[in-house]
KOLMIBA-590391 format. One record per residue: residue number from 1; chain; x, y negated, z negated of N, C-alpha, C in turn. Coordinates in Angstrom, 1 decimal, decimal comma. Layout:
<NUM; A; <X; Y; Z>; <X; Y; Z>; <X; Y; Z>>
...
***
This chain:
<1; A; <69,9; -89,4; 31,0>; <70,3; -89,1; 29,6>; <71,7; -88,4; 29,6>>
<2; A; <72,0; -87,5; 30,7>; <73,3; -86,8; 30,6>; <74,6; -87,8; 29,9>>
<3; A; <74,7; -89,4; 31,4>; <75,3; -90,2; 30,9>; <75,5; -90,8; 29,6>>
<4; A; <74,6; -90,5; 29,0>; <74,5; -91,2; 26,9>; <75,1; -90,0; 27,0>>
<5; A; <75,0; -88,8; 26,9>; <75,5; -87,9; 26,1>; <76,9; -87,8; 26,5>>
<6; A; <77,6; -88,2; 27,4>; <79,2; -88,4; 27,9>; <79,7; -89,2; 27,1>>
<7; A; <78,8; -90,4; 26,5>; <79,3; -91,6; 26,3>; <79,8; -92,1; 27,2>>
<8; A; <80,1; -92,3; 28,4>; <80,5; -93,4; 29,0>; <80,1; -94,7; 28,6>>
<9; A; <79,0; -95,6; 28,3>; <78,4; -96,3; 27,8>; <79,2; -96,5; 26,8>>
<10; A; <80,1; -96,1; 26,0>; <80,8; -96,7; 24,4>; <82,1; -97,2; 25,2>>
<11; A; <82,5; -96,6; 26,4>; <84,0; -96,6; 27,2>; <83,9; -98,2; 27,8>>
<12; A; <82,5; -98,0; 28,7>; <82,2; -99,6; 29,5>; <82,1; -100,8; 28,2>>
<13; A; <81,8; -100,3; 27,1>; <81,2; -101,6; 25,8>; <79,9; -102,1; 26,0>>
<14; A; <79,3; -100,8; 27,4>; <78,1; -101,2; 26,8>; <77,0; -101,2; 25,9>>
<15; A; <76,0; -101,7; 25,8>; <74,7; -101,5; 24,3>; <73,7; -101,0; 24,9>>
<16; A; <73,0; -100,4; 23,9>; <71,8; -99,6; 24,4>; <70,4; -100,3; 23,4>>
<17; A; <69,6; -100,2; 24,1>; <68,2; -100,9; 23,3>; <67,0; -99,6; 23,6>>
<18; A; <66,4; -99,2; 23,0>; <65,1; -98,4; 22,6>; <64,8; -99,0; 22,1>>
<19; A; <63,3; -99,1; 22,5>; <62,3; -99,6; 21,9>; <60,9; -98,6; 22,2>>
<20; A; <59,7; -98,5; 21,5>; <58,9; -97,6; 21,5>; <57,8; -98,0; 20,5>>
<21; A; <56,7; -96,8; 20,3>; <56,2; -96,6; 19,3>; <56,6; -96,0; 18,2>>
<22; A; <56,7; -96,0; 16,7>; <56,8; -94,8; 16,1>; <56,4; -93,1; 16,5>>
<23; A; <57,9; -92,7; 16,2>; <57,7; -91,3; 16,4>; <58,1; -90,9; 17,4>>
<24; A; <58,7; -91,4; 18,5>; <58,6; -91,3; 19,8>; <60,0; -90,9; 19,8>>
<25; A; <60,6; -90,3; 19,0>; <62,2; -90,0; 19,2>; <63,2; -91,0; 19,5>>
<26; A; <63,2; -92,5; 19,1>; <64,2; -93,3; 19,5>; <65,6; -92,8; 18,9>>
<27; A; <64,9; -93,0; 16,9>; <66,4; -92,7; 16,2>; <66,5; -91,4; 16,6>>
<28; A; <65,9; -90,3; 16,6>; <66,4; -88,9; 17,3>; <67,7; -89,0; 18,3>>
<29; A; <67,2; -89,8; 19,0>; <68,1; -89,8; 19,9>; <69,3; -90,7; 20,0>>
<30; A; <69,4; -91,9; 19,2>; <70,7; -92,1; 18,8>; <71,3; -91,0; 18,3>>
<31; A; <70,4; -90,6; 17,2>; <71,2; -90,0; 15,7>; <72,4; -88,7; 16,8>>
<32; A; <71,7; -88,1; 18,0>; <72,1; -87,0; 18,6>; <73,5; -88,2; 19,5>>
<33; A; <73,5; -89,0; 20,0>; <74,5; -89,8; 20,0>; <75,6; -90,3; 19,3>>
<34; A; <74,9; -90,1; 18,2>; <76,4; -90,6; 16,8>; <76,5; -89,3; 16,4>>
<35; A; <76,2; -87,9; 16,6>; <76,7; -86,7; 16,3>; <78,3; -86,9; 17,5>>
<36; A; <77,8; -86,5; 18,3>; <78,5; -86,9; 19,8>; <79,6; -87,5; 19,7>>
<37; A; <79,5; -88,6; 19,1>; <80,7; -89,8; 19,0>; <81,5; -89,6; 18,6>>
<38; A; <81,2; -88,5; 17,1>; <81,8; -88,0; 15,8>; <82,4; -87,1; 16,3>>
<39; A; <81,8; -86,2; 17,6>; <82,8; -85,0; 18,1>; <83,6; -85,4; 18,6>>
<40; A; <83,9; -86,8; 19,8>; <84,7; -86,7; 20,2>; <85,7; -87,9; 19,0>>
<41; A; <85,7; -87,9; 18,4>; <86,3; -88,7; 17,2>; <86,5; -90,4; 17,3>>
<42; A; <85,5; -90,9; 17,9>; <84,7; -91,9; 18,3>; <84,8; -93,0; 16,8>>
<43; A; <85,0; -93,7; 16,6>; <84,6; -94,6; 15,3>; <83,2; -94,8; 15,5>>
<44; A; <82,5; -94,8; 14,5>; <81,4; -94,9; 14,3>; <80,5; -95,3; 13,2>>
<45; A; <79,8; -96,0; 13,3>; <78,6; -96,7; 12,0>; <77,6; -96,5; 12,4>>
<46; A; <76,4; -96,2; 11,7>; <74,9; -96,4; 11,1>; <74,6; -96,9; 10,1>>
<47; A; <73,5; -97,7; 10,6>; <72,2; -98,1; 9,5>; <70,9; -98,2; 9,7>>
<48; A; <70,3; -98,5; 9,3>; <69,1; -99,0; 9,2>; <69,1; -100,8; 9,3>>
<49; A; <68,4; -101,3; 10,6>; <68,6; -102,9; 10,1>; <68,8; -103,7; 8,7>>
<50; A; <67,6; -103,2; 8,1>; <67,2; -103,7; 6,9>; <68,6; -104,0; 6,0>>
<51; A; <69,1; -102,6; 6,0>; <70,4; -102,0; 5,2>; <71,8; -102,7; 5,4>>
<52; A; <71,7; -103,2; 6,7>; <73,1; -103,5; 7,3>; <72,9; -105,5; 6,6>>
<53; A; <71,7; -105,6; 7,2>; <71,4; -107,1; 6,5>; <71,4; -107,3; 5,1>>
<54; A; <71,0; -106,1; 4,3>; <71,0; -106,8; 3,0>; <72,7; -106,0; 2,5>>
<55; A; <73,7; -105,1; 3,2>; <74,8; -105,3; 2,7>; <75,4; -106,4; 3,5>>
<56; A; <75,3; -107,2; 4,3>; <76,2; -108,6; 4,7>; <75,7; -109,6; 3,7>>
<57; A; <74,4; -109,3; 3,5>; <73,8; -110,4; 2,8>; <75,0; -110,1; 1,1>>
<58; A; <75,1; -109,2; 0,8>; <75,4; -108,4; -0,6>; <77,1; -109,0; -0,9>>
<59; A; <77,4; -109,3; 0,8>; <78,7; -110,0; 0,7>; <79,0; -111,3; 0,6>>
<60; A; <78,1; -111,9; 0,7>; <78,2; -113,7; 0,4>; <77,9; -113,5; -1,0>>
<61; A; <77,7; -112,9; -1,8>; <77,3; -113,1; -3,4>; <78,4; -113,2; -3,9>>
<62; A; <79,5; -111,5; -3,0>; <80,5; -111,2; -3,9>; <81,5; -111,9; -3,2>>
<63; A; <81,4; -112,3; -2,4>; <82,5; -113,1; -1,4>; <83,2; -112,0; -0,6>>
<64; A; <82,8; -111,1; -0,2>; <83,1; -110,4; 0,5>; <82,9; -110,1; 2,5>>
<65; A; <81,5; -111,4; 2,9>; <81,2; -111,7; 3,6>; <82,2; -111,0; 5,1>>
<66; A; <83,1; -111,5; 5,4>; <84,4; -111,6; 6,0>; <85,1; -109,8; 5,9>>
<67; A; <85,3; -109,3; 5,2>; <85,7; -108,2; 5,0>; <84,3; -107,5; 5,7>>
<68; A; <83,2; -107,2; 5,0>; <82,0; -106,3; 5,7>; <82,1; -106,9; 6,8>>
<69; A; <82,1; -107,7; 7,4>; <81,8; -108,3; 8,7>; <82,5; -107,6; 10,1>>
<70; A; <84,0; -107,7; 9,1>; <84,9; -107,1; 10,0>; <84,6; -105,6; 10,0>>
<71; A; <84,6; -104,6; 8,4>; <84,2; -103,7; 9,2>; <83,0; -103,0; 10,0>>
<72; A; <81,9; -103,6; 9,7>; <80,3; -103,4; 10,2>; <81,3; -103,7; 11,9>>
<73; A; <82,2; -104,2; 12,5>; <82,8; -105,0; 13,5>; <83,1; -104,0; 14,2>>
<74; A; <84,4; -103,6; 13,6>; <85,4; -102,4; 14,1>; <84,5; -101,2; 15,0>>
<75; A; <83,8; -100,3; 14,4>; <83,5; -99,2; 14,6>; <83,3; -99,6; 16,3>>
<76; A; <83,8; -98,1; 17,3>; <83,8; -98,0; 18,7>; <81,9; -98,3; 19,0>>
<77; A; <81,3; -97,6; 18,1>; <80,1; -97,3; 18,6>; <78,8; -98,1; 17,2>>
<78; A; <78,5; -98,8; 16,6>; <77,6; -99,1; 15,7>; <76,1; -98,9; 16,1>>
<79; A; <75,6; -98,2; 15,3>; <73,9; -98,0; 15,4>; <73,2; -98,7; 14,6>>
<80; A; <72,5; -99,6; 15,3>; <71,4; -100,2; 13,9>; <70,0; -99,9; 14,4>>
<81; A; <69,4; -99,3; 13,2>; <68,1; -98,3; 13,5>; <66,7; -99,0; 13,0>>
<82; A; <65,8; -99,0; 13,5>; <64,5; -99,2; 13,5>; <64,3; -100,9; 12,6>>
<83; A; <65,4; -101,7; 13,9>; <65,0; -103,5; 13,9>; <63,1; -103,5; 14,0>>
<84; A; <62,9; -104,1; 12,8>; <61,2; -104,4; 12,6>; <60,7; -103,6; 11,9>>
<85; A; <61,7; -102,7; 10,9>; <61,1; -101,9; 9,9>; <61,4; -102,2; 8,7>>
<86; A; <60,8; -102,0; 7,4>; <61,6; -102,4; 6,7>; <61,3; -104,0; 6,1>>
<87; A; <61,1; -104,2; 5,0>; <61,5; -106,0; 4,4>; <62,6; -106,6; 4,6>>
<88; A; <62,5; -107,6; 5,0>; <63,7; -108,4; 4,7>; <63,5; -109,5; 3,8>>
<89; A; <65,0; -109,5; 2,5>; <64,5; -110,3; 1,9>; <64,7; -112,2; 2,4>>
<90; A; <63,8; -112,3; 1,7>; <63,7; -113,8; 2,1>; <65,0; -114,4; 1,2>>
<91; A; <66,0; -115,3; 1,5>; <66,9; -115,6; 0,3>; <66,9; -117,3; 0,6>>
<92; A; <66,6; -117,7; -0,1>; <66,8; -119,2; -0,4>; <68,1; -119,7; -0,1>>
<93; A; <68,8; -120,9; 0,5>; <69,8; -121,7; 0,7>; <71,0; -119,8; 0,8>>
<94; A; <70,6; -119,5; 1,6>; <71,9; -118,2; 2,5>; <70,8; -118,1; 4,2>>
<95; A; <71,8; -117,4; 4,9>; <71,8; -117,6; 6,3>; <70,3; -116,5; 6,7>>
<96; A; <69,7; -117,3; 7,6>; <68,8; -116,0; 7,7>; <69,3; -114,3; 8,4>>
<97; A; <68,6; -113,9; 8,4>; <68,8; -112,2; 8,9>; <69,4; -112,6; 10,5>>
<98; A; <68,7; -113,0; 11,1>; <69,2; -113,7; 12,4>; <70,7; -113,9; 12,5>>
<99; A; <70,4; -114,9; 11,4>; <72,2; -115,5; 11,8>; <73,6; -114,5; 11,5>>
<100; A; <72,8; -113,9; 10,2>; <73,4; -112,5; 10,0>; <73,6; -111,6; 10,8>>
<101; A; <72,7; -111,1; 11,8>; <72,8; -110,3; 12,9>; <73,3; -111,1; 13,8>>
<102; A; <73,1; -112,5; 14,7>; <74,2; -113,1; 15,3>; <75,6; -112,7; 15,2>>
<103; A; <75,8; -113,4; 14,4>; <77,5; -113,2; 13,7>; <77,9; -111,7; 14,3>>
<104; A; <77,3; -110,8; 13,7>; <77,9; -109,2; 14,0>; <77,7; -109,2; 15,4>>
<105; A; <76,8; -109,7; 16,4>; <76,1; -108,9; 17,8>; <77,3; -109,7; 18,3>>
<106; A; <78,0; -110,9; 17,9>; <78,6; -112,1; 18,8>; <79,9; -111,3; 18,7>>
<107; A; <80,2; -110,8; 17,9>; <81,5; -110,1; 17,2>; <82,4; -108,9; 17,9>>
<108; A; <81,1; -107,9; 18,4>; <81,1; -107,2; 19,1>; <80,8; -106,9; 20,4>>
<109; A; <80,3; -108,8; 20,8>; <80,5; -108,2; 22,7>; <80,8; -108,4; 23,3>>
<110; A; <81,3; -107,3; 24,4>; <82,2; -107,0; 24,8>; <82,7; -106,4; 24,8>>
<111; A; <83,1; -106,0; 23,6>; <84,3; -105,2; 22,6>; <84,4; -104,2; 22,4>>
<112; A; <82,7; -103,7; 22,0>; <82,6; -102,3; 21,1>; <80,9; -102,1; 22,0>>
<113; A; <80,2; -101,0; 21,7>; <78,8; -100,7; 22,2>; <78,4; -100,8; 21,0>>
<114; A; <77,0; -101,4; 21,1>; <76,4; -101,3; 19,6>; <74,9; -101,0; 20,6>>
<115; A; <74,2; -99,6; 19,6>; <72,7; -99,0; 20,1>; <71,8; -99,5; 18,9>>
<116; A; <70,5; -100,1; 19,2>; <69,4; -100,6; 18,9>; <68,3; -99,5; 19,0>>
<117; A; <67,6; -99,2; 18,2>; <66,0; -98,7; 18,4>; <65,3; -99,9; 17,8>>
<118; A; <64,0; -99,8; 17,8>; <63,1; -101,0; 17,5>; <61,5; -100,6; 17,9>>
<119; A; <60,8; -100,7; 16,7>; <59,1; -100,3; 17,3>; <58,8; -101,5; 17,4>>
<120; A; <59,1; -102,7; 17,4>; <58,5; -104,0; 17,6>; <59,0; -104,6; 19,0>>
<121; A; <58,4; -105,7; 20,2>; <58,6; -105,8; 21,0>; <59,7; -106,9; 21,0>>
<122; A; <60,7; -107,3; 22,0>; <61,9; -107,6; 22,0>; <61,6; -109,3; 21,3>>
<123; A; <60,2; -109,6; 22,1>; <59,5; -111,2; 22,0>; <59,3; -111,2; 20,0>>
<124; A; <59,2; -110,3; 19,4>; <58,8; -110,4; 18,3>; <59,6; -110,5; 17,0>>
<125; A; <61,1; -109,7; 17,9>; <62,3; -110,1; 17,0>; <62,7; -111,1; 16,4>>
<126; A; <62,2; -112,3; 16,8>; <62,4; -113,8; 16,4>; <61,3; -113,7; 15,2>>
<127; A; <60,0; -113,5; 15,4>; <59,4; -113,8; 14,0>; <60,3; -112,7; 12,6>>
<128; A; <60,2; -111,6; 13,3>; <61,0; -110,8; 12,0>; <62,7; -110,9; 11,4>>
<129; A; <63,1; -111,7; 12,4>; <64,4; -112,1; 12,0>; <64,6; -113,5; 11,2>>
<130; A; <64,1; -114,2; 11,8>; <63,7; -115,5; 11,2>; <64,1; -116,5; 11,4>>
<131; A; <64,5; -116,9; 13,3>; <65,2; -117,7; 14,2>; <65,4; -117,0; 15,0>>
<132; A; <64,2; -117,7; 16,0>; <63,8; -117,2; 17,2>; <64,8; -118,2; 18,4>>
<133; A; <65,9; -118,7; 17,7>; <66,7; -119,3; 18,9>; <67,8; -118,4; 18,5>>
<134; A; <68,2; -117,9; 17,8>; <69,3; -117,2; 17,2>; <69,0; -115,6; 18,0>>
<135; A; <68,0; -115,1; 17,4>; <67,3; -113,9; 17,7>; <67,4; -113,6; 19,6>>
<136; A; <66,8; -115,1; 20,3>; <67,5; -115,0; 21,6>; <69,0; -115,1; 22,5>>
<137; A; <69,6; -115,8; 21,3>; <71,2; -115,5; 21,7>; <71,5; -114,1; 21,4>>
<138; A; <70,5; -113,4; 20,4>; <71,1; -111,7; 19,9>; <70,9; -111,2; 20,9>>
<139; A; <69,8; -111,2; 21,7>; <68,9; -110,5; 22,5>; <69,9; -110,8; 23,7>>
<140; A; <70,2; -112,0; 24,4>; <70,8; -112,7; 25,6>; <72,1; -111,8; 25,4>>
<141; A; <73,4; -111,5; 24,5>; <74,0; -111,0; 24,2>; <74,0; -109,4; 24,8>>
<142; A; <73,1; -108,6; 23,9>; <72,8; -107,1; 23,9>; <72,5; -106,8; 25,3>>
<143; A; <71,5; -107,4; 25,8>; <70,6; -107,3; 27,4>; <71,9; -107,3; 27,8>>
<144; A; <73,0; -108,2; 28,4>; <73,9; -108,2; 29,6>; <74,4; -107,2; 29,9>>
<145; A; <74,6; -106,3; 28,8>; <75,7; -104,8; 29,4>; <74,4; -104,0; 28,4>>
<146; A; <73,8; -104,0; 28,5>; <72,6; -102,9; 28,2>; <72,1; -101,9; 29,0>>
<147; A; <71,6; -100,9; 28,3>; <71,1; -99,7; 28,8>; <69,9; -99,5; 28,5>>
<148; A; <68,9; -100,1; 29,0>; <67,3; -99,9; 28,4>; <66,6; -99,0; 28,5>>
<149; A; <65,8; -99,0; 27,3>; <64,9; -97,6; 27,2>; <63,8; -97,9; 26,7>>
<150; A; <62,3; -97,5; 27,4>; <61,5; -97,9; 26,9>; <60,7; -96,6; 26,3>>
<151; A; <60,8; -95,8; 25,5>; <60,1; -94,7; 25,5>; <58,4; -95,0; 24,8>>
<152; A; <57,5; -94,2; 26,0>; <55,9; -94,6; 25,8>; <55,9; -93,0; 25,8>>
<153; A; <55,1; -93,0; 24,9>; <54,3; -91,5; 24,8>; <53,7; -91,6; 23,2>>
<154; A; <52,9; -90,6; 22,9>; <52,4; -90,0; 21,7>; <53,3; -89,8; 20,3>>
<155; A; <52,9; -89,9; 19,0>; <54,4; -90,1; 18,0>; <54,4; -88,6; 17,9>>
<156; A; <55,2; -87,8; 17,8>; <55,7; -86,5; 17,5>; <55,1; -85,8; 15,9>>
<157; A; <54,9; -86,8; 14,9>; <55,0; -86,6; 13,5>; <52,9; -86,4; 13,6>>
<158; A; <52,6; -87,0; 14,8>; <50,9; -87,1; 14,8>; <51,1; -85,8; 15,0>>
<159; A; <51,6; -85,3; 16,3>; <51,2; -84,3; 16,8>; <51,8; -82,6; 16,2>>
<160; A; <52,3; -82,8; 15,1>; <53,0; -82,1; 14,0>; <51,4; -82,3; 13,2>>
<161; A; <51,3; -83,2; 12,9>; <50,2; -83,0; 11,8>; <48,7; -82,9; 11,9>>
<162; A; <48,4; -83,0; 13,1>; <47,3; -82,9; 14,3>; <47,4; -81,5; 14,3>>
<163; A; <48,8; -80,8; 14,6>; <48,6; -79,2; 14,8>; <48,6; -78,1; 13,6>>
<164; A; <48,6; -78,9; 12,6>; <48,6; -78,3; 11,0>; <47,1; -78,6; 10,6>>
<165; A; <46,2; -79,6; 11,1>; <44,8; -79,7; 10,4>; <44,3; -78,8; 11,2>>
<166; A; <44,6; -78,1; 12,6>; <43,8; -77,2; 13,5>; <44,1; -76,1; 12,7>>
<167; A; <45,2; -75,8; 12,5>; <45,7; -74,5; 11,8>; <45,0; -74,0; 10,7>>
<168; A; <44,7; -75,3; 10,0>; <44,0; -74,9; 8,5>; <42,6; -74,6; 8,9>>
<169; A; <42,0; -75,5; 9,7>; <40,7; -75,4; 10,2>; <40,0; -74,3; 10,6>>
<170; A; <40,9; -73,8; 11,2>; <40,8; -71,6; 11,9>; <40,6; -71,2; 10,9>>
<171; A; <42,1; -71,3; 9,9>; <41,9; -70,0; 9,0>; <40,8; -70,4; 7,7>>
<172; A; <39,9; -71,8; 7,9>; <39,3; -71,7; 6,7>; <37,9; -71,3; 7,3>>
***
């Protein structure tokens, strides 16, 4: 972990993947990574998947496609947070979320690091994106200069609220 916290990983261009159960501290632990970034004056973006898809999506309407693209592009470091959470909308005759996220992952590798969390398993990204050949060029992409993380353990928010029903339990 020291190494994430140096960033070297943003320096090499490479990407980081977490994946886990809810709770398990994935976004925590970007989020403490894009603090980081911002200290050392790092370019930087966050989102939420959902969020970053439906503002590219928000740019083929206005014709702005190309502009968001580029800057969702630029930043040294981009986070996109909890892939498999969240709706996506379904949009009639426009690109799926896939292709959407293609475009940006193809954009950036090499180039720039882009960090991933995800509670859903890597194999399942294809049904929730919606092109599971696309979804594997995202994945083929990310994996080469990746830093994987698989964090297993108990969610944090149980065990927060597990320790609040004992509490009450005593004092009643």
């Amino acid at each position: 972990m020291l190494e994430l916290a140096r960033l070297d990983f943003v320096k090499r261009h490479e990407d980081i993947i977490i994946t886990g159960k809810a709770g398990t501290g994935k976004s925590h632990v970007l989020k403490a990574i894009a603090l980081r970034a911002c200290e050392k004056g790092m370019r930087m973006r966050y989102a939420r998947c959902v969020d970053l898809l439906d503002d590219l999506h928000a740019g083929l309407a206005d014709s702005t496609y190309a502009r968001r693209l580029k800057a969702w592009s630029r930043a040294d470091l981009l986070i996109i947070d909890d892939v498999g959470l969240g709706q996506l909308k379904k949009r009639a005759d426009e690109p799926t979320a896939a292709h959407t996220l293609y475009n940006l992952i193809d954009r950036r590798h090499g180039r720039a690091s882009t960090a991933i969390t995800s509670n859903i398993g890597l194999s399942d990204w294809g049904w929730y994106l919606g092109d599971a050949t696309l979804t594997a060029a995202i994945l083929d992409r990310l994996a080469m200069h990746a830093v994987r993380i698989d964090v297993d353990g108990p969610s944090y928010r149980q065990h927060v609220a597990e320790t609040r029903a004992n509490k009450h339990k005593k004092k009643g």
